[in-house]
C-alpha positions as CSV (number, residue, x, y, z in Angstrom):
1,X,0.0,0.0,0.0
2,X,1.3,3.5,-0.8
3,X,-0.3,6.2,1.1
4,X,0.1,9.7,-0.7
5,X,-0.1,12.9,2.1
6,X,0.1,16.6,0.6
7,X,2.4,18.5,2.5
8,X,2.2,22.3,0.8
9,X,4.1,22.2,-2.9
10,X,5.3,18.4,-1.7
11,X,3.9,14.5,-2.2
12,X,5.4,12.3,0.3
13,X,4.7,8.9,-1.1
14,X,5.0,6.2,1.5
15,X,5.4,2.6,1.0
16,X,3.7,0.9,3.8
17,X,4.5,-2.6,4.1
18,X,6.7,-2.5,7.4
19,X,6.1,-5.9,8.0
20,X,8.0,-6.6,4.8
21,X,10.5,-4.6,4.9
22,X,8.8,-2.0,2.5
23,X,9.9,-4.5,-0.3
24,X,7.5,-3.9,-3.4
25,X,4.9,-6.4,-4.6
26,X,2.8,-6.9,-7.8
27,X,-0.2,-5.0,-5.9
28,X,2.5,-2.2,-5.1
29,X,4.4,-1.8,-8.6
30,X,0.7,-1.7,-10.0
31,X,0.4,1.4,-7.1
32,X,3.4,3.7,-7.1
33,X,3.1,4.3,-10.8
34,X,-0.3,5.5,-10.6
35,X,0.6,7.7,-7.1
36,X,3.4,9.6,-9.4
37,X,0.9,10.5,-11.9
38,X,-1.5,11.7,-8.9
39,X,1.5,14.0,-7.8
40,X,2.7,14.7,-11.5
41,X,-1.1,16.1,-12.3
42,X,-1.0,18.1,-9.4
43,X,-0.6,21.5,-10.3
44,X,0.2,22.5,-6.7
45,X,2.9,19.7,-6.1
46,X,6.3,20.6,-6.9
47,X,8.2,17.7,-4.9
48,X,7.8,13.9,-4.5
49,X,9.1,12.4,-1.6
50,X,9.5,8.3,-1.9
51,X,10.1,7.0,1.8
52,X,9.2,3.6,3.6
53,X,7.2,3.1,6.9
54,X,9.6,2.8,9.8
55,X,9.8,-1.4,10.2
56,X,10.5,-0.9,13.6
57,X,7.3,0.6,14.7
């Protein structure tokens, strides 16, 4: 699961798969392809941000 969050001008994409290591998937390759094109047809985001959910916690 990515989940997208607007912070002013940036998109901070977030792979959420902690329990996995944030490692990608069918269901998430299919995902993060489509959430750059959200943040690319964005007229109001300048910046994209690709991080992974703390596996810790």
């Amino acid at each position: 699961m990515i989940d997208y969050e607007q912070r002013g001008r940036v998109a901070v994409l977030t792979i959420n798969r902690p329990e996995a290591r944030n490692a990608l998937n069918a269901p998430l390759r299919r995902e993060l392809p489509e959430a750059l094109v959200r943040a690319e047809d964005d007229p109001e985001v300048d910046v994209v941000i690709l991080t992974g959910a703390d596996p810790g916690g």
